[in-house]
C-alpha positions in Angstrom: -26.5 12.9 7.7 -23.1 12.4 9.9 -20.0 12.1 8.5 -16.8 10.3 11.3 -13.8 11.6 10.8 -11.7 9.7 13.2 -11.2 5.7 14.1 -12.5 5.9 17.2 -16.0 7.1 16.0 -16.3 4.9 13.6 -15.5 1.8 15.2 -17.8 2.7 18.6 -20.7 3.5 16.2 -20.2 1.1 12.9 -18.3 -1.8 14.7 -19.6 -1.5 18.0 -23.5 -0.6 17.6 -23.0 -2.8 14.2 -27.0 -3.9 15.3 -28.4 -1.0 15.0 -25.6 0.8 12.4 -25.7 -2.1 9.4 -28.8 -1.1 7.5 -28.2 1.3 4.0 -30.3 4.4 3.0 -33.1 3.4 0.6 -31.8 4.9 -2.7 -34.8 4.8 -4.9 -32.8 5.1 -8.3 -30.2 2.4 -7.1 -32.8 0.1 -6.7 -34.4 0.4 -9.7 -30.8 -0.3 -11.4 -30.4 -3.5 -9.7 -34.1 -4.5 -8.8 -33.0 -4.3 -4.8 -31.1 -7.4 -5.4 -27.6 -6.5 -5.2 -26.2 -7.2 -1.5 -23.4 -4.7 -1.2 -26.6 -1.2 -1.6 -29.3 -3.8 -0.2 -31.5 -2.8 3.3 -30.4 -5.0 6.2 -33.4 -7.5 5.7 -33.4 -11.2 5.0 -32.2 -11.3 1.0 -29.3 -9.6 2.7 -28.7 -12.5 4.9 -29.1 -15.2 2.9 -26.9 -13.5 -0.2 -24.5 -12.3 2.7 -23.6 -15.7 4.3 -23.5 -17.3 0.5 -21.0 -14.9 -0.7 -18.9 -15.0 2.8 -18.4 -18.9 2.6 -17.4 -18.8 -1.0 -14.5 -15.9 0.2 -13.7 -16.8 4.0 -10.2 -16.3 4.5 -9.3 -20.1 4.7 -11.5 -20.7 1.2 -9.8 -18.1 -0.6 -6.3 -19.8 -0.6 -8.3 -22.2 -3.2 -7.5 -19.3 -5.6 -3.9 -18.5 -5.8 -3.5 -20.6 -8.9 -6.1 -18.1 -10.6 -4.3 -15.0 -9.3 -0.9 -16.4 -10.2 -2.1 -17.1 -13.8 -3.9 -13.3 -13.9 -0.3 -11.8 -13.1 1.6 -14.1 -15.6 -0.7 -12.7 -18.2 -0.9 -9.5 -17.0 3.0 -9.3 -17.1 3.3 -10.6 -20.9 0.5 -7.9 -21.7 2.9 -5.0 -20.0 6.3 -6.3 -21.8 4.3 -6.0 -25.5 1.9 -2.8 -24.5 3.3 -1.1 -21.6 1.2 2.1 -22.7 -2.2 0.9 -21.7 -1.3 -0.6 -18.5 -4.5 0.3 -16.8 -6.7 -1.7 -19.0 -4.6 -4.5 -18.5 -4.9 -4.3 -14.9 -8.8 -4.3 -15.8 -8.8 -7.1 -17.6 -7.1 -9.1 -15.1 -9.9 -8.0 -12.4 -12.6 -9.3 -14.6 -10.8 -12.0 -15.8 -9.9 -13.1 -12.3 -13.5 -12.5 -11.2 -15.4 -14.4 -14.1 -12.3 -17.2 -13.2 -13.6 -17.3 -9.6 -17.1 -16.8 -9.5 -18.1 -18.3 -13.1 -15.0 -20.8 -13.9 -14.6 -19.5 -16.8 -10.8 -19.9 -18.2 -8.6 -16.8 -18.3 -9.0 -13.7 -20.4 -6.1 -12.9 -22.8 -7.5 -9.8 -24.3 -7.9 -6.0 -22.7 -10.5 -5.3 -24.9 -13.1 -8.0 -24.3 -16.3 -6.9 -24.8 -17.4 -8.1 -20.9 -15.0 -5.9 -19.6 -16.8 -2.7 -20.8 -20.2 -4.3 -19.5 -19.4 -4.8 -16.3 -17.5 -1.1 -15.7 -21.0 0.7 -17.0 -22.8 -1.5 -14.7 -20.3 -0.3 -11.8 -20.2 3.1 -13.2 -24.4 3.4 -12.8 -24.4 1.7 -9.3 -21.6 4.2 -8.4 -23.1 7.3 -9.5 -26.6 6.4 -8.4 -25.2 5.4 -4.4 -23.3 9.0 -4.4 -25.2 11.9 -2.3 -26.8 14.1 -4.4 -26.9 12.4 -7.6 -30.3 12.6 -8.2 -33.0 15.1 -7.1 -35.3 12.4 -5.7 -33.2 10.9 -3.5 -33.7 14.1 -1.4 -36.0 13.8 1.1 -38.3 16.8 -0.1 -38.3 15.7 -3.7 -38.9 11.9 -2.9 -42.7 12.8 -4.3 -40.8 12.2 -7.5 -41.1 9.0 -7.6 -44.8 8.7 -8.1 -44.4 10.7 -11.4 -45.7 9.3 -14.7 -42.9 7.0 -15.9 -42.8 9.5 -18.7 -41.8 12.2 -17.4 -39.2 10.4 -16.1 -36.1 9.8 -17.9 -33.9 8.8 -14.7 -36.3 6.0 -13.9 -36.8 4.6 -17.7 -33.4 4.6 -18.1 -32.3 3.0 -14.9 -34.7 0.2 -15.5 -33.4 -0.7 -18.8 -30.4 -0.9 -17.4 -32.1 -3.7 -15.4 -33.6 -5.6 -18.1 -29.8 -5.2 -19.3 -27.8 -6.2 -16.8 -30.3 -9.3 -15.2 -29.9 -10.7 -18.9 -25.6 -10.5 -18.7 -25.3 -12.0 -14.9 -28.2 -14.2 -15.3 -26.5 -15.8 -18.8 -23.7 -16.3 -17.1 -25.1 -18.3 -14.3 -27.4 -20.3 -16.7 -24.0 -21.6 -17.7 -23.0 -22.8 -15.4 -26.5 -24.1 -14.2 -26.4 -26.0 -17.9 -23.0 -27.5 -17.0 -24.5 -29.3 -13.3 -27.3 -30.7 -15.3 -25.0 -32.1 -17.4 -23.6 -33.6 -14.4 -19.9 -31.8 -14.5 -18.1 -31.2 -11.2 -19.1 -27.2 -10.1 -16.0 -26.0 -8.3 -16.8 -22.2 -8.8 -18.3 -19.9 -6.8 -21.1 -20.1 -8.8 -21.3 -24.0 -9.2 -21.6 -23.9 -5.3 -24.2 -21.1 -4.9 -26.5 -22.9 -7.9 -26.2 -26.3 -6.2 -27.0 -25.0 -2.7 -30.2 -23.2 -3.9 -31.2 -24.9 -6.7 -33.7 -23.8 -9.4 -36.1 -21.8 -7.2 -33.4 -19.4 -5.9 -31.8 -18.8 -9.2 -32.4 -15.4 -10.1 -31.9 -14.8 -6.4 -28.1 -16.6 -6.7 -27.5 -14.7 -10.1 -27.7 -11.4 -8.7 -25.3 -12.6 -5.3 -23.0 -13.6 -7.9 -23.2 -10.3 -9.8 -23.3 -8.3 -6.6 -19.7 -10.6 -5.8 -18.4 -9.9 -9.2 -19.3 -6.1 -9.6 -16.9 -5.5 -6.6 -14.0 -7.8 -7.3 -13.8 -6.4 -11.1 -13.7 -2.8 -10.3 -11.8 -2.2 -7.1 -8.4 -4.0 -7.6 -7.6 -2.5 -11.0 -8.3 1.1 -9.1 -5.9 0.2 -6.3 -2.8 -1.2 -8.7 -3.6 2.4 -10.9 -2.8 4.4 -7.5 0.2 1.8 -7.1 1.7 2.8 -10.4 1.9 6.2 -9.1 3.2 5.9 -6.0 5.8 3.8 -7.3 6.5 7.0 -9.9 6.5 9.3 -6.9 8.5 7.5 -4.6 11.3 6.2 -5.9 12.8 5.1 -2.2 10.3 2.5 -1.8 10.5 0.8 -4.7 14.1 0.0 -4.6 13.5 -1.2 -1.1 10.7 -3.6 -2.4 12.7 -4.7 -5.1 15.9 -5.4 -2.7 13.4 -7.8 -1.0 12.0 -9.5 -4.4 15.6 -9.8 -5.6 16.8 -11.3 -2.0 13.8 -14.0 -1.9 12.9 -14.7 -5.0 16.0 -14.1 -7.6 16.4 -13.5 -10.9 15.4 -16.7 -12.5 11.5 -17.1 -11.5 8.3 -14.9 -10.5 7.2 -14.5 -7.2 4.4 -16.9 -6.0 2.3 -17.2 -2.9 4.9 -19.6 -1.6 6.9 -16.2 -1.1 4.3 -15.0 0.9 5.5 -15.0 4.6 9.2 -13.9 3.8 7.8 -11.0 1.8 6.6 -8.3 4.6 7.6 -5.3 2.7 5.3 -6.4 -0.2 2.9 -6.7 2.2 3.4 -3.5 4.1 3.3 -2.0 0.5 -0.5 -3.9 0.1 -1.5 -2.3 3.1 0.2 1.0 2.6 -1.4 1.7 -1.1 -4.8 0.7 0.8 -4.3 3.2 3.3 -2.5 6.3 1.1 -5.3 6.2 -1.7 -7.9 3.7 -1.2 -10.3 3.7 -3.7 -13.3 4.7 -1.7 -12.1 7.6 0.3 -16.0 8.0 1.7 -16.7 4.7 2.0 -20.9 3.5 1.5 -23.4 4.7 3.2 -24.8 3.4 6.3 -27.9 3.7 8.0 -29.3 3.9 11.7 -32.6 1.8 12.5 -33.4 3.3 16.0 -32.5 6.5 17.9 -28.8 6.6 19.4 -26.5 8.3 21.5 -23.3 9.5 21.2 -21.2 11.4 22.9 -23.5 13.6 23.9 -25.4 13.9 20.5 -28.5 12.5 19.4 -28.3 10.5 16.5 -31.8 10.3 15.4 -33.4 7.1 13.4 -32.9 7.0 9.4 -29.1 9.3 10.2 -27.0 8.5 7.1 -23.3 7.9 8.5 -20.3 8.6 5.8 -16.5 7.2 7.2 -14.3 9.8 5.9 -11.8 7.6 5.0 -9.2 9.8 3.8 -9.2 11.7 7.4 -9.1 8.0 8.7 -6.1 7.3 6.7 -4.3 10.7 6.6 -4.5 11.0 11.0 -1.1 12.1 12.0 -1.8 11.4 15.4 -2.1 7.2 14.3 -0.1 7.3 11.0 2.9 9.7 12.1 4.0 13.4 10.6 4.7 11.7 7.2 0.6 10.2 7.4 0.6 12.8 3.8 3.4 10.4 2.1 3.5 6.8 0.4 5.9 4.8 3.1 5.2 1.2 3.6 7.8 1.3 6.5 5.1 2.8 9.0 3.5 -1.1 8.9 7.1 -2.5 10.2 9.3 -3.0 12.9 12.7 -2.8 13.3 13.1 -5.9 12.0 12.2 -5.4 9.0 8.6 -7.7 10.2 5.3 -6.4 10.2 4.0 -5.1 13.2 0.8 -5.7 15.2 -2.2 -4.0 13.7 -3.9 -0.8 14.8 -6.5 -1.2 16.6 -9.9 -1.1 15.0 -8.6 -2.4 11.8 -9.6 -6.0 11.8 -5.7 -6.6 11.0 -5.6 -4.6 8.2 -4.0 -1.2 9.2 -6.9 0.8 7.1 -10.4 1.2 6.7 -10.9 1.2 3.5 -13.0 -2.3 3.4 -15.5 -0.7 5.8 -17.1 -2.1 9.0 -19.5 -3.6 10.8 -21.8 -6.4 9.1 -20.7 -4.4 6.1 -17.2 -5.2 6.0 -15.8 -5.9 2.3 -16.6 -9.7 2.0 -14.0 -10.2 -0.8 -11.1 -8.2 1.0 -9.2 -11.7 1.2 -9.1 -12.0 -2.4 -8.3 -8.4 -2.8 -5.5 -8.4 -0.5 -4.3 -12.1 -2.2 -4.5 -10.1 -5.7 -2.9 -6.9 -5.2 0.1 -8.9 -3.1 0.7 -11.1 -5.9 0.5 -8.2 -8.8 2.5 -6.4 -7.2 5.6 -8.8 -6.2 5.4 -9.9 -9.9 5.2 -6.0 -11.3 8.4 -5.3 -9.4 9.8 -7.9 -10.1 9.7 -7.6 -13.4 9.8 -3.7 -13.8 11.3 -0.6 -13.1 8.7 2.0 -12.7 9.1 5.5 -13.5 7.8 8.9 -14.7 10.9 9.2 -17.7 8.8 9.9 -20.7 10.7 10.0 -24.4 13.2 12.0 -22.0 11.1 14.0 -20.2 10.0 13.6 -16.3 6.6 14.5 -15.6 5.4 13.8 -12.0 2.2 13.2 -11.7 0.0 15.5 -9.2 -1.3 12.0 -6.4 -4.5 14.5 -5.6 -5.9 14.5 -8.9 -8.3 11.8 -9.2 -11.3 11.2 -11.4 -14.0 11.8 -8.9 -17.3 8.9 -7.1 -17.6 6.8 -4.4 -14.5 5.0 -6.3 -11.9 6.6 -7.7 -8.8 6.5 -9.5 -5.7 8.6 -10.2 -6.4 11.1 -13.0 -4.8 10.0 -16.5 -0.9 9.7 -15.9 1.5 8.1 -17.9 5.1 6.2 -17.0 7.9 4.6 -18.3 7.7 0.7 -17.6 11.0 -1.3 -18.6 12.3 -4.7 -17.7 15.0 -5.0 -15.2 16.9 -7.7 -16.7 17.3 -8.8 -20.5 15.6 -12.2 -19.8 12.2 -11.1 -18.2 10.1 -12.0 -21.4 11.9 -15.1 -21.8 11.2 -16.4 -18.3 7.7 -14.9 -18.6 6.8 -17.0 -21.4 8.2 -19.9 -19.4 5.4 -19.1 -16.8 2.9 -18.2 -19.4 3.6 -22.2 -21.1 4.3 -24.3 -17.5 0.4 -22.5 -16.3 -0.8 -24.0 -20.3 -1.9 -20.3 -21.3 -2.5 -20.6 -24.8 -4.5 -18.0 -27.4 -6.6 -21.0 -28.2 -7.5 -21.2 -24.5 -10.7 -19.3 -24.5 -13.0 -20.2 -27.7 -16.5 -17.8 -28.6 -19.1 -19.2 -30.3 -19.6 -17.7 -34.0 -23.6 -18.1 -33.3 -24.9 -16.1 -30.4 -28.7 -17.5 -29.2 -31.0 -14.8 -28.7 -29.7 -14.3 -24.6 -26.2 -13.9 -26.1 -27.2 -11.2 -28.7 -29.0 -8.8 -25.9 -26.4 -8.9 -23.4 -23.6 -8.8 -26.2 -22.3 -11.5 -23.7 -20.3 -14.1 -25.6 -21.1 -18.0 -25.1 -18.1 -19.3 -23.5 -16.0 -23.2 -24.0 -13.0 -24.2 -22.5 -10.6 -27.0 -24.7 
C-alpha cells in the first residue's frame, strides 16, 4: 500500500498512468454487500464500462443543467424546513440529498418530510459500503487472512450478514426501478435518469441498470448533506466570510427574491465558497482506493502489481506551498483575483481547485450535480440566514477537527443559532414554495404495500 501526499504524485500516477492506476482492490466483504454490482467499488472490467458511460451521459456537465429546477425546488423546501425547525438542520440537509437524488434518478416528486422512511435506508446502505471499503475493517480483507473466506458460512457472521444486506438492498433499488419500468410500459414519457437507462437496456439489462442507478444514487444522497454540515461550521467559525458572501447575495440578488441559477455567473464568491468548503473539509479526506494492474515506476521506486494507492486528501488540500500560510483556515478569497473574479484553476484539478472528487477514470461522475447543489443551497441559506454559534446566550465554537470518523465524514455533533435576516423571509419563502406548486398533498403513499413494498419498507409512490 502507498499513500500520495502531494498533487504532483497523484496526478503523474492516478491521472497520468490512469491505464494502469483505474482498477480497485478486490474487497471480498464489499462485494458480497452489493453483489460486485455497484460501479463506484467495482474492478476496472467491462460491467464497469458499460455502468460507467451510462451514468456519465445521464450527469455530463451540459446534461446536468436539465436539473436546476429540481435543485431550486430542494432549496425552497429546505429553507421552509429551517425557518419552522432550525434545530435539526442536518437532517433537513439529508433529506434534500435523497430527495434530490430519487427526483433525478427515479422522477419521483419532491420529499417534504426529514423523516421519510427511504432516507434511513439509503444511509445504512452507505454506512455498510463505507465501513466495508475502509482498510482494516475486516480481518479477511488482509492478505494473510483472505483463507477466510472459504469458511463454512456458519462460522461466519460478516459474510451472512453482508449478504442479507444484499437480498435487502437489491429488493429497495430494484423496486424502485420496476417503477419506473411499469410507467414505460404504460407508454408515459421517461425523462429520468432512470427512464433513460431502462429504455436504453431494456428488460435483459435490468437488474444490471438497477444497481447503476443505485450505485448513482448511493453517492449523490450521502455526500452533499456531509459537505453543507462542514458549511454550517465554517460559517460559525468564520464570521468574515459570511458577511462577505452575504454583501454579494444582497448586491445581486436583493431582498425581495431567492437566488437562482440565473445568479450564477455574477456570484463568484459563492462559488469560491463551493470550492473552498470542498477543499477545507471535504468529505473524503482519503479518498477510495485505487489499484495498480502491472508493475510501475516511480521516481525511483518500484510500485509493484496489486499496490493499493490512498490520495491523502487532507495533505492535498492543507499544502501551504499551493494553498498559501493560511491553507489551515476557511477563506474562499484564495479562489479570487483582485477583481473580486475567480481565478484560473490549479493545475491538476480538472477546474476545480481540489481533489476531493478523485482522478483518473475514477473521477466523481456526479461532481456537476454536486457542485450545482451545494452552489444553489448555499446562496439560498445565506440569503436567508444569519449563521452563528449564539446558543440561549451562550457562544460555543465548535472544535472543525472533530469529525465522526470513515472514508466519509462529517463534523462531530455541533449546534448553532440560525435566524432570518429580514422580517419577510418566510413570507417570500412561501411565495417560492406556491409559484414551484409544492404542496403537502404533492407526494401520496399507498395505504396497501404488495409484498416488494413490505420487504424493502419502501413505499409505493404517485404523483397528482
Amino acid at each position: 500500500m502507498i499513500v500520495l501526499g502531494t498533487h504532483k504524485a497523484a496526478a503523474d500516477l492516478l491521472d497520468r498512468r490512469a491505464n494502469i492506476y483505474s482498477d480497485r482492490p478486490d474487497l471480498i466483504v464489499l462485494n458480497l454487500l452489493t453483489g460486485g454490482m455497484h460501479w463506484g467499488f467495482a474492478r476496472l472490467d467491462d460491467l464497469w464500462k458499460r455502468q460507467r458511460r451510462g451514468a456519465h451521459e445521464a450527469l455530463s456537465a451540459q446534461t446536468v443543467k436539465d436539473y436546476f429546477e429540481y435543485q431550486e425546488t430542494e432549496s425552497v423546501i429546505m429553507l421552509h424546513q429551517m425557518l419552522t425547525d432550525p434545530e435539526n438542520f442536518a437532517d433537513h440537509f439529508s433529506r434534500a440529498s435523497t430527495s434530490l437524488a430519487l427526483s433525478i434518478i427515479y422522477g419521483w416528486p419532491p420529499l417534504l418530510d426529514s423523516s421519510h422512511p427511504l432516507i434511513p435506508l439509503v444511509d445504512q446502505f452507505n454506512r455498510e459500503l463505507l465501513v466495508a471499503a475502509a482498510p482494516g475493517s475486516f480481518w479477511v480483507e488482509f492478505k494473510y487472512f483472505k483463507w477466510m473466506q472459504h469458511l463454512p458460512r456458519w462460522m461466519c457472521a460478516w459474510r451472512r450478514n453482508a449478504e442479507a444486506s444484499f437480498i435487502r438492498d437489491s429488493a429497495m433499488f430494484e423496486k424502485l426501478s420496476y417503477d419506473v419500468q411499469k410507467q414505460i410500459n404504460a407508454g408515459d414519457e421517461a425523462t429520468s435518469v432512470a427512464g433513460k437507462l431502462l429504455q436504453d437496456t431494456g428488460t435483459k439489462g435490468f437488474f444490471e441498470a438497477a444497481w447503476n442507478l443505485a450505485s448513482i444514487y448511493s453517492a449523490g444522497a450521502e455526500t452533499t448533506a456531509g459537505q453543507l454540515a462542514w458549511f454550517m461550521q465554517a460559517m460559525i467559525l468564520y464570521s468574515e466570510a459570511q458577511r462577505l458572501a452575504q454583501e454579494e447575495i444582497d448586491r445581486v440578488v436583493g431582498p425581495y427574491r431567492l437566488p437562482t441559477f440565473d445568479d450564477y455567473e455574477r456570484l463568484p464568491y459563492i462559488r469560491a465558497t463551493v470550492k473552498e468548503i470542498l477543499r477545507w473539509r471535504g468529505v473524503s479526506p482519503i479518498g477510495l482506493p485505487h489499484r495498480l494492474i502491472q508493475n510501475d515506476y516511480y521516481e525511483g521506486y518500484l510500485l509493484p502489481k496489486d499496490t493499493i494507492c490512498f490520495v491523502n486528501n487532507w495533505s492535498l488540500h492543507h499544502d501551504k506551498t499551493i494553498y498559501g500560510d493560511d491553507a489551515e483556515h476557511f477563506n474562499p478569497g484564495r479562489f479570487l483575483d483582485d477583481n473580486g473574479n475567480l481565478k484560473s484553476s490549479i493545475v491538476d484539478t480538472r477546474d476545480e481547485g481540489h481533489a476531493s472528487y478523485g482522478f483518473g477514470k475514477r473521477i466523481c461522475v456526479g461532481r456537476h450535480v454536486a457542485n450545482n447543489s451545494l452552489f444553489i443551497h448555499i446562496a439560498c441559506l445565506l440569503w436567508a440566514f444569519n449563521i452563528t454559534s449564539e446558543v440561549g446566550g451562550h457562544s460555543d465554537l465548535p472544535d472543525s477537527l472533530q469529525c465522526k470518523e470513515g472514508l466519509i465524514v462529517r463534523p462531530s455533533t455541533f449546534r448553532c443559532n440560525i435566524t432570518a435576516r429580514q422580517a419577510d423571509v418566510a413570507e417570500i419563502v412561501a411565495q417560492a414554495k406556491a409559484d414551484k406548486g409544492i404542496r403537502d398533498c404533492d407526494t401520496v403513499f399507498s395505504k396497501g404495500m404488495n409484498d416488494h413494498d413490505a420487504m424493502t419498507n419502501t413505499p409505493s409512490v404517485s404523483t397528482t
